[in-house]
Every structure is written in C-alpha cells, then in structure tokens.
KOLDRENFI-218114 format. One record per residue (C-alpha): residue in three letters; x, y, z. Coordinates in steps of 0.2 Angstrom, whole numbers, padded with zeros to 4 digits, always signed. Layout:
BEGIN
ALAXYZ
...
end
This chain:
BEGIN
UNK+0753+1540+1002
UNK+0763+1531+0988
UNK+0765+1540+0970
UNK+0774+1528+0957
UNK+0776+1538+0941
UNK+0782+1534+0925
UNK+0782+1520+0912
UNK+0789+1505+0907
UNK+0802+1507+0896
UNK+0813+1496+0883
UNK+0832+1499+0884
UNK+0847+1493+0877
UNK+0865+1495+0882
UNK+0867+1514+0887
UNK+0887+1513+0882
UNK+0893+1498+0875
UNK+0886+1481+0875
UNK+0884+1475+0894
UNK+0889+1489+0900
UNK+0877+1502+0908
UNK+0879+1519+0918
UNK+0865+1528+0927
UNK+0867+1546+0935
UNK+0854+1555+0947
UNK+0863+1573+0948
UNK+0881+1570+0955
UNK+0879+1552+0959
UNK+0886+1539+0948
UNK+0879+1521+0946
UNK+0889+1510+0937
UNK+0884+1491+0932
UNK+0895+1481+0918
UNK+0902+1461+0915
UNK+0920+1461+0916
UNK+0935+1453+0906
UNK+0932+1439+0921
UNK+0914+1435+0915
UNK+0908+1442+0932
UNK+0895+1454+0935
UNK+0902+1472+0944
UNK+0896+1486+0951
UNK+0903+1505+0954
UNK+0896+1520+0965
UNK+0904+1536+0961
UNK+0901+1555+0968
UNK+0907+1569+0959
UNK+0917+1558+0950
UNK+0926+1551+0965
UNK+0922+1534+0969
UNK+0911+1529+0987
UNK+0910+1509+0979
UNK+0923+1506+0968
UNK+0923+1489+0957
UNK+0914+1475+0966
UNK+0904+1460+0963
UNK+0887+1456+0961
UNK+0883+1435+0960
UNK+0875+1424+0973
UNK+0875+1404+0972
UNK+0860+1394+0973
UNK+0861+1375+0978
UNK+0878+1377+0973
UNK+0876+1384+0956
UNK+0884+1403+0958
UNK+0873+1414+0946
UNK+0881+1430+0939
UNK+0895+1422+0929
UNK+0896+1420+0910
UNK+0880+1429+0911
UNK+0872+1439+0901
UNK+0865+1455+0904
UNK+0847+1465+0898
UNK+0840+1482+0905
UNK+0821+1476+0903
UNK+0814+1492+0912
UNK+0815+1511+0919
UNK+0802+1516+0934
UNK+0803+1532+0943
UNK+0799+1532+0960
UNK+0789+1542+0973
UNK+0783+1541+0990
UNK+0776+1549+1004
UNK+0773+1542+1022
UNK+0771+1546+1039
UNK+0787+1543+1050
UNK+0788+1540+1069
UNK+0806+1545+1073
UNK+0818+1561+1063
UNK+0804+1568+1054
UNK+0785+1569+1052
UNK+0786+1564+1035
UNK+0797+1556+1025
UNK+0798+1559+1004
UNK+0809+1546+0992
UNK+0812+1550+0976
UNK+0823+1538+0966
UNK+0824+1527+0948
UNK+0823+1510+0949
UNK+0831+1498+0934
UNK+0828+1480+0932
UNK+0841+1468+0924
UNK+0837+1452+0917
UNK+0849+1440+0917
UNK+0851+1426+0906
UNK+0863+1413+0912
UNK+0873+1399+0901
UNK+0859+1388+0902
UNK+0846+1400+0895
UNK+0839+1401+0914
UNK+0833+1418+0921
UNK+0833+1430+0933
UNK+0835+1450+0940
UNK+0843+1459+0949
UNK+0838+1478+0953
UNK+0844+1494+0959
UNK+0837+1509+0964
UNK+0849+1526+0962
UNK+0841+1542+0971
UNK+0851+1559+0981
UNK+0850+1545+0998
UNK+0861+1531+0989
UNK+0858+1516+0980
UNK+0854+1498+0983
UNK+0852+1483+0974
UNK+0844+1467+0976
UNK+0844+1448+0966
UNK+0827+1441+0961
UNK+0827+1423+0957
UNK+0808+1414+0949
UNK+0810+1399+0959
UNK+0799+1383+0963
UNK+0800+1373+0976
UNK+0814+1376+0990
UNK+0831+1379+0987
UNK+0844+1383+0995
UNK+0854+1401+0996
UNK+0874+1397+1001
UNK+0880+1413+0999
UNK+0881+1430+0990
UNK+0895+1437+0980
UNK+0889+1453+0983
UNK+0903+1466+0987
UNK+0908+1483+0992
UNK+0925+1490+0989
UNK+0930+1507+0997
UNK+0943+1519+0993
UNK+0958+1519+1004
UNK+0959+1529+1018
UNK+0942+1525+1021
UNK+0938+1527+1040
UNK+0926+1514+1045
UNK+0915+1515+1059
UNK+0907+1497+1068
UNK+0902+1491+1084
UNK+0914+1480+1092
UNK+0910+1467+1108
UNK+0924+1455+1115
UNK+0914+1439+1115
UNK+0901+1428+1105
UNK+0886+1440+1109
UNK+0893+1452+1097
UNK+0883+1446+1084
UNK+0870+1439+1092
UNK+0864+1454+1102
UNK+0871+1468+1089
UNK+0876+1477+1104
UNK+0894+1482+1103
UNK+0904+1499+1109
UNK+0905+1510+1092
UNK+0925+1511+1086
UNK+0932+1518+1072
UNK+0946+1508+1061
UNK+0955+1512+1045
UNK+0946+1501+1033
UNK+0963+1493+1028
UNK+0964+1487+1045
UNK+0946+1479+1047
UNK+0950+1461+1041
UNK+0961+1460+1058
UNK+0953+1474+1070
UNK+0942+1463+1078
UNK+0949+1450+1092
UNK+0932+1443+1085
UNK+0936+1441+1068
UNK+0933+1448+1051
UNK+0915+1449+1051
UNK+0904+1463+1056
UNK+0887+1469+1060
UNK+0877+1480+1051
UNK+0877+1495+1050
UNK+0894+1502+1045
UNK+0894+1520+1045
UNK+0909+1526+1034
UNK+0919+1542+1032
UNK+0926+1543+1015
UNK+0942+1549+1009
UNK+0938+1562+0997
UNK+0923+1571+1009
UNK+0905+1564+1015
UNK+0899+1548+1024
UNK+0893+1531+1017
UNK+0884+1518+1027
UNK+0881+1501+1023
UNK+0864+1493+1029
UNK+0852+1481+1021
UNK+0832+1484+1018
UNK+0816+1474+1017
UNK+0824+1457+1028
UNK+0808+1448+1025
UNK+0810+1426+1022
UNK+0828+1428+1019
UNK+0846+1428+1034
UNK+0851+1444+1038
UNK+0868+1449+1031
UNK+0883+1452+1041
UNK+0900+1461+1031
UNK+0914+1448+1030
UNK+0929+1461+1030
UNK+0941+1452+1016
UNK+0957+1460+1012
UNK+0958+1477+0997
UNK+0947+1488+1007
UNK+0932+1474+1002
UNK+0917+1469+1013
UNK+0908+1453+1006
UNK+0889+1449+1011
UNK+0890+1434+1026
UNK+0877+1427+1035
UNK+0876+1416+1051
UNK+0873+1400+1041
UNK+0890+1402+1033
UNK+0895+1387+1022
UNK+0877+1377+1026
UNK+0866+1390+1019
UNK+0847+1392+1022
UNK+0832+1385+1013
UNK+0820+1399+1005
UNK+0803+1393+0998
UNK+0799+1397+0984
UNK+0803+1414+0973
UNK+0819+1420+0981
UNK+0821+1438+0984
UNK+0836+1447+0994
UNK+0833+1462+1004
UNK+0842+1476+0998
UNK+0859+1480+0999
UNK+0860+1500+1004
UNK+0874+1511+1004
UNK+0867+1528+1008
UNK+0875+1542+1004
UNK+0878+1559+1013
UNK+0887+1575+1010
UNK+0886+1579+1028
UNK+0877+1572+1044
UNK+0863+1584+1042
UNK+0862+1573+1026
UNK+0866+1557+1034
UNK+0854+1557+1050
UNK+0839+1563+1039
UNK+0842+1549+1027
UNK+0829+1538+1027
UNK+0830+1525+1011
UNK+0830+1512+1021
UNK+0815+1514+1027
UNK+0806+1519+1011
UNK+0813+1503+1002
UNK+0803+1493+1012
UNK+0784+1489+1007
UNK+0771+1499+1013
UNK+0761+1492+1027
UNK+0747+1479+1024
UNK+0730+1489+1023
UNK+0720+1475+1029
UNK+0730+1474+1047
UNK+0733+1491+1049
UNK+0715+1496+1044
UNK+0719+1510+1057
UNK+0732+1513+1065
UNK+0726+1524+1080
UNK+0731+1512+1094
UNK+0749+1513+1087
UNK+0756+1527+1099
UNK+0771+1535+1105
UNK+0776+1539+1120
UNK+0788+1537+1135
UNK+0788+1524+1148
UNK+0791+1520+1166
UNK+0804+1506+1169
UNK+0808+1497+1186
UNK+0818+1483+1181
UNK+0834+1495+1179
UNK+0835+1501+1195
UNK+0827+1484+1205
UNK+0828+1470+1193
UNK+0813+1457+1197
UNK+0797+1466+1201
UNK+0784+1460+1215
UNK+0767+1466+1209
UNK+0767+1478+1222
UNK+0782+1486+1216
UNK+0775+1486+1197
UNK+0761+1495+1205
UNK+0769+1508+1213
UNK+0778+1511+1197
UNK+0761+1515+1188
UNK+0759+1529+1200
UNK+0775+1534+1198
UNK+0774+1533+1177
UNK+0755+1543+1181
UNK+0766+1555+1191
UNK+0777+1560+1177
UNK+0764+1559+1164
UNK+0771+1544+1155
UNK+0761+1532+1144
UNK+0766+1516+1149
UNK+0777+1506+1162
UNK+0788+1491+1156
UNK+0783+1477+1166
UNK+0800+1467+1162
UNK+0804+1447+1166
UNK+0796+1440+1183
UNK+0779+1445+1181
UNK+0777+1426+1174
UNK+0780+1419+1192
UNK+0765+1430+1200
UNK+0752+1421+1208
UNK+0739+1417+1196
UNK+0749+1430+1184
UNK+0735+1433+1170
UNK+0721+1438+1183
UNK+0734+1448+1191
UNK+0741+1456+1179
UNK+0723+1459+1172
UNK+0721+1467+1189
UNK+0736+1479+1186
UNK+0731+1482+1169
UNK+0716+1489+1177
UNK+0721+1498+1190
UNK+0734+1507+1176
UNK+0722+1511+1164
UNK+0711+1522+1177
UNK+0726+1532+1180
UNK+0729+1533+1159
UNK+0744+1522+1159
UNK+0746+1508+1148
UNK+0754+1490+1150
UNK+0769+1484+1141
UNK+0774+1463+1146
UNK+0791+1454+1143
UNK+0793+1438+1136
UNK+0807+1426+1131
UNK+0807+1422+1113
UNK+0812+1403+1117
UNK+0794+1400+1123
UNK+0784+1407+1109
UNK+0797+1403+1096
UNK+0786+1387+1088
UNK+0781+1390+1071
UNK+0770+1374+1072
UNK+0752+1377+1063
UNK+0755+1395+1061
UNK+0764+1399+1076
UNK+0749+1391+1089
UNK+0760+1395+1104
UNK+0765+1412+1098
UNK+0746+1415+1093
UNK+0739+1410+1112
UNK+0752+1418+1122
UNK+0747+1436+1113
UNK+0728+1432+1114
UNK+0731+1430+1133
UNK+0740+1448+1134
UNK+0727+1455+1123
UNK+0712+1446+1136
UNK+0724+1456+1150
UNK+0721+1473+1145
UNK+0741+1477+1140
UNK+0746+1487+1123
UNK+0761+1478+1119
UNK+0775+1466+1121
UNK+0793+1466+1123
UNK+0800+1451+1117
UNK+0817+1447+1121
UNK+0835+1435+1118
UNK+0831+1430+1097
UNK+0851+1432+1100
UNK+0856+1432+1081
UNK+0846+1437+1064
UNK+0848+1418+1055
UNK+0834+1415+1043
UNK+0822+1407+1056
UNK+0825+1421+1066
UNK+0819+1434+1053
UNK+0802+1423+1050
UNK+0801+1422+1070
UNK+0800+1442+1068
UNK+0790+1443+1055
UNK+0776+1431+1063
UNK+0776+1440+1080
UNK+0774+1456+1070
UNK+0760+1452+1060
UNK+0750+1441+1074
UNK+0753+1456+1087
UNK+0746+1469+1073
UNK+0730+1456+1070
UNK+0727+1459+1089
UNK+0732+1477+1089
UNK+0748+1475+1100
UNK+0762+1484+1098
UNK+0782+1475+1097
UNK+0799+1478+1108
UNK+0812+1468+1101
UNK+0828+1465+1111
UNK+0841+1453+1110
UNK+0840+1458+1091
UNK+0849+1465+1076
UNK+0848+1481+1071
UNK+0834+1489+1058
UNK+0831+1487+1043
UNK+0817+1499+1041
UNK+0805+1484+1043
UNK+0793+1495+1055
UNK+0789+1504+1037
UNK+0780+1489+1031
UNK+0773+1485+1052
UNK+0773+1501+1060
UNK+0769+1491+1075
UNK+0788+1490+1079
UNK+0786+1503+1093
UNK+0806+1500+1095
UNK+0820+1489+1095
UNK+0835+1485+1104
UNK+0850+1480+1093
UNK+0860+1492+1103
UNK+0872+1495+1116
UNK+0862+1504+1128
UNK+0862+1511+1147
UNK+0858+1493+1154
UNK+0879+1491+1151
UNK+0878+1503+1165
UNK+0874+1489+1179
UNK+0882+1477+1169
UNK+0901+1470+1171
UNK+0906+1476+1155
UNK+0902+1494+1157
UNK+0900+1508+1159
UNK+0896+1518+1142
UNK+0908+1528+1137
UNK+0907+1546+1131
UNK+0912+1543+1114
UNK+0900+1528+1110
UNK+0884+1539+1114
UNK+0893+1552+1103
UNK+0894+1541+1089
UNK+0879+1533+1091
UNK+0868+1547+1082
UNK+0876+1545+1065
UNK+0879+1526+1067
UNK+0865+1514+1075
UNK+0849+1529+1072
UNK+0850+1531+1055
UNK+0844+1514+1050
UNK+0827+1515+1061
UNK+0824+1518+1080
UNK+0835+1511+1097
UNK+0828+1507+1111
UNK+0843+1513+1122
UNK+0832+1517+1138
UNK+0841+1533+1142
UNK+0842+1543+1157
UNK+0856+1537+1171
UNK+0858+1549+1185
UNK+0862+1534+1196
UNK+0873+1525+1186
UNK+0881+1540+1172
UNK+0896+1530+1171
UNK+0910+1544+1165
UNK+0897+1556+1160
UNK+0887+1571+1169
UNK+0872+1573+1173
UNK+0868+1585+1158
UNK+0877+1572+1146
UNK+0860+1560+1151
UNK+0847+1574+1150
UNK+0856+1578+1131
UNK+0852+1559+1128
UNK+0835+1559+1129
UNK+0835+1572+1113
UNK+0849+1565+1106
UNK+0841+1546+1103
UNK+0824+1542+1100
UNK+0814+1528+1100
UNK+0794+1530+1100
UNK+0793+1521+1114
UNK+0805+1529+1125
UNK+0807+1517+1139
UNK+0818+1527+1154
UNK+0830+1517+1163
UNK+0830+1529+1177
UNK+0820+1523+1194
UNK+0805+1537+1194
UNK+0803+1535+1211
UNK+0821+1544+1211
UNK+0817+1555+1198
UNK+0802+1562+1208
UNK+0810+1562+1225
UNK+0829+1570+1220
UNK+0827+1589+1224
UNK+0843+1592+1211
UNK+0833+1584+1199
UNK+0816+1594+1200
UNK+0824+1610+1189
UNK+0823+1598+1175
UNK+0805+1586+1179
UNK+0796+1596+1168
UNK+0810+1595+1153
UNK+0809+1576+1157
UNK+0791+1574+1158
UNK+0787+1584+1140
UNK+0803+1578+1128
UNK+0795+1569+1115
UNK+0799+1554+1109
UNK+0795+1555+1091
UNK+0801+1571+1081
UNK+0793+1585+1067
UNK+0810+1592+1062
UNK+0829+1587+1064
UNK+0847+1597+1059
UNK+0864+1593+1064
UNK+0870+1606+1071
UNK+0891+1614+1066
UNK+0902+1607+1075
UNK+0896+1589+1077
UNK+0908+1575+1075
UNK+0906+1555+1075
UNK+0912+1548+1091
UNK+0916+1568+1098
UNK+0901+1578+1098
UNK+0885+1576+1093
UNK+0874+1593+1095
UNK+0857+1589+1088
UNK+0841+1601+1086
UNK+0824+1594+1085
UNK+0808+1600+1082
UNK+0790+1597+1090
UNK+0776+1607+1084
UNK+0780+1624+1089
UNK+0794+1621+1101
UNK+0812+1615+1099
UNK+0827+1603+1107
UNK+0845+1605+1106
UNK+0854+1590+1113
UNK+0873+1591+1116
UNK+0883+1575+1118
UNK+0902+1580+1124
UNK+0917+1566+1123
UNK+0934+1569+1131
UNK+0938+1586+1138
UNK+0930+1602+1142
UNK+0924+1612+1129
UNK+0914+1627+1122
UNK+0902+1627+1110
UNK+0893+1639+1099
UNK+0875+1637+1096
UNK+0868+1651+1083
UNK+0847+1648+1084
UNK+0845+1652+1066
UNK+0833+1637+1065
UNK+0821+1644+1075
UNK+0804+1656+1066
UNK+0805+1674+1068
UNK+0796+1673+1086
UNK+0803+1673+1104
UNK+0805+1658+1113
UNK+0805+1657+1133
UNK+0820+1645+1134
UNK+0828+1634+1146
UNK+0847+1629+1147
UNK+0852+1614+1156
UNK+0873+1614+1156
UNK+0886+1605+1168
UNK+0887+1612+1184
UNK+0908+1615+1184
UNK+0908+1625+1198
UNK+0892+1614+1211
UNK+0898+1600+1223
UNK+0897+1583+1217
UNK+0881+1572+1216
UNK+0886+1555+1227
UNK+0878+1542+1219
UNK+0884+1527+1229
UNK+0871+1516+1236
UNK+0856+1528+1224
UNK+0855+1510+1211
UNK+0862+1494+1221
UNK+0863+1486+1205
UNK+0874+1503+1198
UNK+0894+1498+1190
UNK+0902+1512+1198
UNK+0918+1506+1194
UNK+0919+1526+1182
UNK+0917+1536+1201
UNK+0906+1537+1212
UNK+0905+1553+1210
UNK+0893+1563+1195
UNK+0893+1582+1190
UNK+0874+1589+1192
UNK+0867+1602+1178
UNK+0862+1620+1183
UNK+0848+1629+1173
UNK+0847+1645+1167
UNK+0829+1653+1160
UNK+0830+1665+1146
UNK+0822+1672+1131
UNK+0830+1666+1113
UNK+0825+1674+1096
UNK+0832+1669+1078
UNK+0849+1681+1079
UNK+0851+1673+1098
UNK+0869+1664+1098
UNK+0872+1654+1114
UNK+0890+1650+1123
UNK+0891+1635+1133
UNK+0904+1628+1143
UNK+0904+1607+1141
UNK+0914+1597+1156
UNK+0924+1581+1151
UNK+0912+1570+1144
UNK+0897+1582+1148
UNK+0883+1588+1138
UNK+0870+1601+1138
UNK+0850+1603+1132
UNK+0843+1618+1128
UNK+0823+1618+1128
UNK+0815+1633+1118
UNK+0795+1634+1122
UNK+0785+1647+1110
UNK+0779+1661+1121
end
C-alpha cells in the first residue's frame, strides 16, 4: 500500500537567496551555490557532518549542468509508504519529504534535481526533460566524509572485481582509499562507512532503471566521485534522462543500519498489470548439486529432487549442463514432472550471452523463457552479465519484466549488487553480486571469518544475496556451527544450499541439526542486532518467524564468549535448541567429502554439539565461540 500525503507547495529561499536547509529531527540537509558558481550539498547529524561540502552537476553531450546555475524550490511532498518485504521484515514503512529544485541554467534551459531527507538518510537524483537521445558523460555528484572515516568495500585482485561485485569485505581509512586497491581508485557499491563522531553511513544507489550503474571514484580529500564503466565515452539515454538515486543511509547503530530499507522504498512500486497476483512469487530454500559435483547428468538431477523432497525444500537448482541433455526440453519437461509429484519445483541456468539480443523486443530472450515456461520450471537463473554498463541494466530490466509476463521468477549472478529493484519486480527471488561459498572450491578461497562477519552490515543491507550457504565439506577456516549460524545470518528468498543433500542426509554428525536445516526460513518477520556485534568481528543476529525465533552467531579470529540476554522474546517459554562449536569433540575429516572442496585452510573442521532447553524473556545464555566459530540458537513456542 502507498500513502502520498501532502500538498504542493510554493517556496522561496529558506535562508538566503540559493541557499536552502532542510531538517527531519537530528538530520540536517544542506543544498546551496557556492562562491565557485557550482551547486553543493551537505548531510549533517547532530550537528556533526556524515557529507560534508560536495558537488552536485552532471554533463550532458559535453555541456556540464549545475554551474552558473540558478536555483528554485518549486515544491514540498511528504511521503508515505507501506509494502510487503521478502527479506528483514514482513513489512516495510518510509516516511520522508521530498523537495524538487528547478534549475535554470545560463541559457534559460531547465531542469531538477530532487532529494528525499527521512530518519534512513537521504538521496538525490537529476532530472533532465529531454528529446531525442543524448548522451550522459559523467556526473559531478560527490561525497565528502569527515576524517577518520573507516570505510568498508569489497576488494578482489583482478578485472572481475567490478564485473562480478564479488570481492573479500576490507576495511580502510578513507584517507587511504584513492591508493588501497592494487585495482585502482574505483570502487563498487555499496560502501558501508563508520563515521568518526559515532554511527554508520552507506553509500548505494536506487531505482537503476535506462541508466549505467554507478561505481565511487575514490579522489583524494576524503571524496568519492560517481564513475561508471563507460568512463570518458558515456552512454546514450533516450529520451527524458533520469539518474537513479544517490543514497547515503544513515544509522545510529546496526540495529539501525540492517533494518534500513530506503533503498528499496525509493524504488517505484511494482506494475499492477504484470503482477496482477503475485501468488506464484514464493520463497523458499533449494537443493543444489552443482557445488558438490559440478555438471549434472539428468540422473543426478534426479536424484537431487529426491533428495530436496527429502529435506522439505522447494526447489532444486538445475545449474549449467542441463543444455547438453539429449533432446534437453522434453527432458527437462520430464524432470519438471517427475519434481512436481514430489512438490518440488524446477529452477534452470542460462548464460546471459545467448539471450542478450535486444533485437525486436528482445525475441531471443522472449523464446528461450516461453520454452522454460512450456517445461514446467518456476524460474531462471541467469548468469556472467559481468559488469552493470548501461546495456547491462536494460538486459535486466527486460529479462525481469518478460519473466514476470510468463510468471517466472529471476536469479541473477555474475551481477552487481542491489539496488532495491526487486521493490518495483518482486520477481527477483535473488541475486548474486557477492562473494559467496562457491569461493570455497575455487582457487582464490576459502572465505574467510571476518568477510562473512562483515557481510551482514555490508552487502544485505541493500537487498538480498544469494551466498548459497551451508559448507560442512568445504568450511574453509570456520566450524561447523559458524555455517549452520550462516543460514540465519544471510538471507535471500530463494536460499539456494551449496551443501550436497545427499551429504546432508547421510552424515550421522549432521542429523542433530536436519531439522534446524530443514525449517530456517528464508525470508524474515522480525530482525535486531544483537550487543556486542561488530563489522568484520561478530555478527550476532536474531530473527523472527511467526511465533519462533533465530539467533545466528558469526565468530572471527579467536575464541570467545558471548552473552545472549533473550529479552526479545514474548512473555512465553520456548523449547530451545543450541547449536555451539564442539571444542572438546574429535575433528570432522573432511578430505575426500567434496572432490571439488579448496582445503588448502585444513582438512580438518570443528563439528557443533546441541543442547535442548527451555528459554523465557529473563533467560541470559553463555556461549563459548572457537576461533572463527559460530553458534545458532533455535527457540520453538511451546
């Protein structure tokens, strides 16, 4: 539901000519022409600055706009909505103000730039009346933080850092972040950023729709600048031109932070005429055997929608190779049958490359999902768009819209990160754009510790990450209790589980947790961030389902206890079960378990224990973390 109250309403300068300022309780918003003819911004909080002086301006076929400019508030609108989330919460609420600037350049030309100020942050965006097609070469939008400023950003030593957005989570003084990277000053989004004077910032963008996707140029005096792929070249844009927001969410804490979801609510709301309904949109978790054996033979895809039956999962993941089956779409018709008797459902990859023809609307695209459709499958994992350049974005906007037309749901990988588009098509079930347990078969990897423990207040807060968690056969430096803690930790609606299920259901040392794996859910009522949590240390996280609760607990470096007081929980008593590192059990030999497993962290992995008690409110528990270990607490109403 979507409540916009208020009225237009005529304003002039609030302080002095061209100068404006905008409050919404202890946030600050700034907007003014300097001596230097340029347009600037400034976010303050309490009176301390989060953005100090920056620029606004972006250049169009070579002509920047935003200098010598003139300035006009032309209106006020107060904003409200309401709408169902698949991720953090059930629902989400946004309330904020949003202000619209026209601008008259030298030439008497026009156009607007916007901002929204709520509690989450604010964001502005540059609308520019346009015919024809032009050209955007670049924006002088800026962001200038205070010194001291730690920056958190993923990193990745080769050219797929920003193709895949899949990089290790670091943390850097911001005044080192032009030279940080052996990859240069430019970063992906997000950056999550812990600010001098208390609280978090996070830059992101929203609403990417017919536009490039930004990336931060880090450019000396604590400054991002907005870059895109097409650097000095630009890209064409038909007709009105309108950016996507720039975000910068603010949060007191990482309660705050997690449960932010602006980005999201700046997006539009979804089309009424494709998602009439909405009932064949649903979450789940699903089997997966590419992890653990790579290519599948039908056989082997068959047996994993037993296996998937088995556990009580939704779907299976039938990943690259179903292509070269014999006769592959009667066949994979016949296995889209034979899943569906068992009430499993069929997910099929495909590289973007051979759909990637936006020839007469996308004919290619539009034939090879008609075909999955005819098959009997739900979805589509669609995979190596490698980078977010302009074509890219109208790639994913096409597959999303013609998917939702047929009532399939989306899995991007080989993609950037969200931008809160699943808002406007809530058929995004997930996305990659992250540096998930695939790294554990992989050259480059393991994980470690710290990335998962950052990843929580970093990647998630923008929008869902398919990680595919769960890696008893491959846990790189972590425990067994540190992958159980992951599948509360992350979510993604479509909770795709690396972990061979034919392992998970044989395992005896698994079975005391099956059940906890078989019922997490992967979408959430309730979150809090628990005390004690720390980006990149320990994440602790409690979520809510219904009636029941999760507490995942994410451990990086040595041993530790912590303290876990249950005062979220309702006055009732909850039989509860506790899944901690085993410090005192013989080792779990993993060598040989996943022939494609990196074991180059051990071969060797701590297994959990698990301990079944009754917890109230006043309950406080005491667990004892190993190095890099973890812990999930499960609390069932009686």
């Amino acid at each position: 539901m979507i409540l916009l109250m208020g009225s237009l309403i005529a304003c002039k300068s609030i302080l002095k000519e061209q100068e404006f300022s905008f409050k919404e309780q202890d946030i600050e918003l700034k907007v003014w022409i300097n001596d230097d003819h340029r347009l600037n911004y400034q976010i303050l909080r309490s009176g301390n600055a989060v953005i100090d002086t920056s620029q606004l301006g972006i250049v169009i076929d070579n002509r920047l706009l935003g200098f010598y400019s003139e300035m006009e508030l032309l209106e006020t609108k107060n904003v409200q909505l309401a709408y169902p989330m698949h991720g953090v919460k059930e629902m989400a609420t946004y309330n904020g103000t949003l202000y619209r600037f026209e601008i008259t350049e030298p030439d008497k030309s026009k156009w607007f730039v916007e901002f929204q100020l709520s509690q989450e942050g604010a964001a502005y965006r540059y609308i520019i009346p346009n015919e024809g097609i032009s050209r955007v070469i670049e924006e002088h939008s800026s962001f200038k933080f205070p010194a001291q400023t730690k920056v958190w950003f993923f990193e990745r030593n080769n050219n797929w850092k920003l193709r895949s957005h899949a990089g290790e989570w670091l943390c850097a003084d911001i005044a080192d972040m032009p030279t940080v990277s052996q990859m240069g000053p430019v970063q992906g989004l997000t950056l999550t950023c812990e600010l001098p004077h208390g609280g978090y910032a996070l830059l992101g963008e929203s609403a990417l729709f017919n536009y490039s996707g930004m990336r931060l140029k880090a450019i000396g005096n604590n400054t991002f600048q907005a870059n895109f792929t097409e650097e000095e070249k630009g890209f064409q844009v038909k007709g009105n031109i309108t950016t996507p927001w720039r975000c910068i969410l603010l949060a007191r804490n990482l309660n705050d932070l997690v449960n932010n979801t602006m980005v999201a609510s700046l997006n539009p709301g979804p089309d009424k005429r494709i998602f009439k309904d909405t009932d064949w949109i649903k979450p789940g978790k699903a089997a997966w055997f590419w992890w653990s054996g790579e290519t599948a033979t039908y056989a082997d895809e068959k047996e994993t929608v037993d296996n998937a039956a088995k556990l009580g999962f939704n779907y299976t993941m039938v990943d690259e190779g179903w292509e070269k089956w014999k006769d592959k779409w009667n066949t994979t018709k016949s296995l889209c049958e034979y899943a569906d008797k068992q009430n499993v459902k069929i997910f099929l990859w495909k590289h973007s490359r051979e759909i990637n023809y936006p020839e007469n609307n996308w004919e290619v695209m539009r034939t090879f999902l008609d075909h999955v459709k005819q098959t009997g499958a739900v979805g589509v994992k669609v995979d190596f768009m490698n980078g977010n350049h302009k074509l890219l974005i109208e790639f994913d906007e096409a597959l999303l819209k013609y998917a939702a037309e047929r009532k399939l749901m989306v899995n991007f990988h080989g993609c950037q990160q969200s931008s809160g588009e699943y808002r406007t098509y809530p058929n995004e079930i997930t996305r990659e754009g992250i540096r998930g347990i695939e790294l554990n078969n992989l050259s480059e990897g393991p994980l470690p510790a710290s990335h998962n423990a950052a990843l929580p207040f970093t990647r998630f807060i923008t929008g869902h990450g398919d990680y595919t968690p769960l890696a008893f056969s491959a846990p790189g430096e972590t425990t067994w209790a540190h992958q159980l803690a992951t599948l509360v930790c992350f979510y993604s609606p479509f909770q795709c589980i690396a972990e061979d299920p034919a392992y998970l259901l044989k395992e005896k040392r698994i079975l005391p947790a099956l059940e906890l794996i078989k019922k997490v859910p992967s979408t959430w009522d309730e979150t809090i961030v628990l005390p004690d949590s720390k980006i990149g240390e320990l994440a602790a996280i409690a979520r809510r389902k219904g009636n029941n609760w999760y507490v995942g607990i994410l451990n990086t470096g040595k041993s530790r206890r912590v303290d876990i007081k249950c005062d979220f929980l309702a006055q009732n008593s909850y039989n509860t079960e506790i899944y901690t590192d085993d410090l005192d059990a013989e080792l779990v030999n993993i060598e040989g378990i996943n022939p494609r497993a990196n074991l180059k962290k051990g071969k060797f992995a701590i297994p959990f224990q698990r301990e079944d008690i009754v917890c109230e409110e006043e309950t406080s528990l005491s667990l004892e973390l190993a190095a890099n270990g973890g812990a999930v607490i499960w609390f069932k109403t009686k």
